[in-house]
C-alpha positions in Angstrom: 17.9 190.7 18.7 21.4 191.5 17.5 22.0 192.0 13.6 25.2 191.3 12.9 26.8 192.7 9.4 27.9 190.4 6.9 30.9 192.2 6.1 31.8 191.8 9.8 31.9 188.8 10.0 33.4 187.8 6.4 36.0 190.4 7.8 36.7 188.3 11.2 36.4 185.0 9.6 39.1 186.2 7.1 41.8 188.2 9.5 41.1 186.2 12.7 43.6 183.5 11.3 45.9 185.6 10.0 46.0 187.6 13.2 46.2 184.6 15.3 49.7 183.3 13.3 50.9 186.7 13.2 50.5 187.9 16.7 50.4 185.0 19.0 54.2 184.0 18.4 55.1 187.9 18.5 53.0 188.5 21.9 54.7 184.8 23.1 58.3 186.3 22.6 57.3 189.5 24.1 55.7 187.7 27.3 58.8 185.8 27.5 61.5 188.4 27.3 58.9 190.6 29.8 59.5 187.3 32.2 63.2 186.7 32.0 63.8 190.2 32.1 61.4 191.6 34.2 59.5 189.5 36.8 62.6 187.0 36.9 64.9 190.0 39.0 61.8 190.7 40.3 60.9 187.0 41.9 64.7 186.4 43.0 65.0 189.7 44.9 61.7 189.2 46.6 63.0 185.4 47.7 66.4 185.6 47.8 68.0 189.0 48.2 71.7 187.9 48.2 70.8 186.3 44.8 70.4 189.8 43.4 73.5 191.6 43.7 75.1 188.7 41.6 72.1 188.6 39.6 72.8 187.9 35.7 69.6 188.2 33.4 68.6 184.9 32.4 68.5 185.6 28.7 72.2 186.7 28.9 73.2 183.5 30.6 71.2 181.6 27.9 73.1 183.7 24.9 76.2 183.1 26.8 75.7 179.5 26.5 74.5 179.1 23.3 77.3 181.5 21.6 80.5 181.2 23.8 80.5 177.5 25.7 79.1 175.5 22.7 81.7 177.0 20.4 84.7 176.3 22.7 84.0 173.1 23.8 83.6 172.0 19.9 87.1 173.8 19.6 88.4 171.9 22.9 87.1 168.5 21.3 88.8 169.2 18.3 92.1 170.1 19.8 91.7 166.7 22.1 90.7 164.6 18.3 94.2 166.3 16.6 96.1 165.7 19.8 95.1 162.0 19.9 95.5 161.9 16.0 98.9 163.3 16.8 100.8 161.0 19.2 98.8 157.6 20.0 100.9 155.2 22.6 100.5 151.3 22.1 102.3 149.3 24.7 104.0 152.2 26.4 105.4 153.5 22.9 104.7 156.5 21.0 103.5 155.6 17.5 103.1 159.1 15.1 101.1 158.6 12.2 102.7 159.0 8.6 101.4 160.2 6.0 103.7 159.6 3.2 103.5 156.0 1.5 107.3 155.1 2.9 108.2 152.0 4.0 108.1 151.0 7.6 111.3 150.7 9.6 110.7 148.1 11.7 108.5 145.2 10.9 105.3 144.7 11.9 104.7 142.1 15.4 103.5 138.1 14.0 100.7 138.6 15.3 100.0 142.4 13.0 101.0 140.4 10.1 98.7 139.2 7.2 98.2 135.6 6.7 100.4 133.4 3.9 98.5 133.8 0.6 98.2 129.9 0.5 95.4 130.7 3.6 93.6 133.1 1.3 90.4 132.3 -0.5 89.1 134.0 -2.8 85.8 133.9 -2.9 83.3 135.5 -5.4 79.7 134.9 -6.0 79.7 131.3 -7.8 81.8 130.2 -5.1 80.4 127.6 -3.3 81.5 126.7 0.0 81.4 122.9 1.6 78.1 122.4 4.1 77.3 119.3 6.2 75.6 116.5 4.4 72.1 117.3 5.6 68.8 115.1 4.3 66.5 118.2 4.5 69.2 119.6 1.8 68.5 116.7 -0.8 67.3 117.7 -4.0 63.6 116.5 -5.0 62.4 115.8 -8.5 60.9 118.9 -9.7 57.2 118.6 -9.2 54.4 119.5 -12.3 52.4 122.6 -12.2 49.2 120.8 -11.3 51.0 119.8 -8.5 52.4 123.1 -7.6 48.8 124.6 -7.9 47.3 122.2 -5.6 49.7 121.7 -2.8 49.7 124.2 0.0 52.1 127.0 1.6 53.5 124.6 3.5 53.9 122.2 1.6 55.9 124.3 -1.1 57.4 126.5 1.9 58.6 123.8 4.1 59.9 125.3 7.8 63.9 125.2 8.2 
């Protein structure tokens, strides 16, 4: 039979782990630079031989993307929002936006304009606006708490 030390075994119970977070993402990223960089040139010349001459690693092309086409289509989207910002055509007419608080030159079209102030209503949270005359909406008498007690959900929560 096998006698296995105890200090062995505290000592592989204890570092196993630690090995395992420690060197499996390391040996990952090493297995997968070893593919895109190795075996990938290695696949495409043995299947497609033209493909190699022209041959980019795959890692570049993915750093390439990430650093230089994300970039310049965020600059190219901004440059397309400032342009639009910029000059905005309604109805065949260039309208620039101001900034400064001066006062229009032409009026605005009827139907840009804001209502008469005799069409306004305020209204604030004690306001109450006019309903329908509805009989589910009449008021009962209030009902006792022995009542209350011994009536059921429905009764006190009546559907709508």
């Amino acid at each position: 039979m096998l006698v296995v030390p105890e200090e062995l075994v505290v000592l592989v119970s204890v570092l196993l782990p630690v090995l395992v977070e420690v060197f499996v993402p390391v040996l990952l990223d090493v297995l997968l630079v070893v593919a895109l960089d190795v075996l990938l040139p290695v696949v495409l010349e043995a299947f497609v031989p033209v493909a190699v001459e022209v041959f980019v690693p795959f890692s570049v092309l993915v750093v390439f993307a990430v650093e230089v086409t994300v970039p310049t289509l965020m600059v190219l989207l901004l440059l397309a929002k400032l342009w639009y910002w910029l000059s905005v055509t309604v109805d065949g007419e260039t309208i620039r936006p101001s900034v400064s608080n001066e006062p229009r030159d032409q009026p605005l079209p009827p139907e840009y304009e804001p209502p008469p102030m005799s069409l306004i209503i305020p209204i604030s949270r004690n306001t109450v606006l006019p309903r329908k005359a509805d009989k589910s909406m009449e008021r009962k008498a209030p009902r006792t708490a022995a009542e209350t007690s011994s009536c059921s959900i429905k009764e006190r929560f009546p559907p709508p």
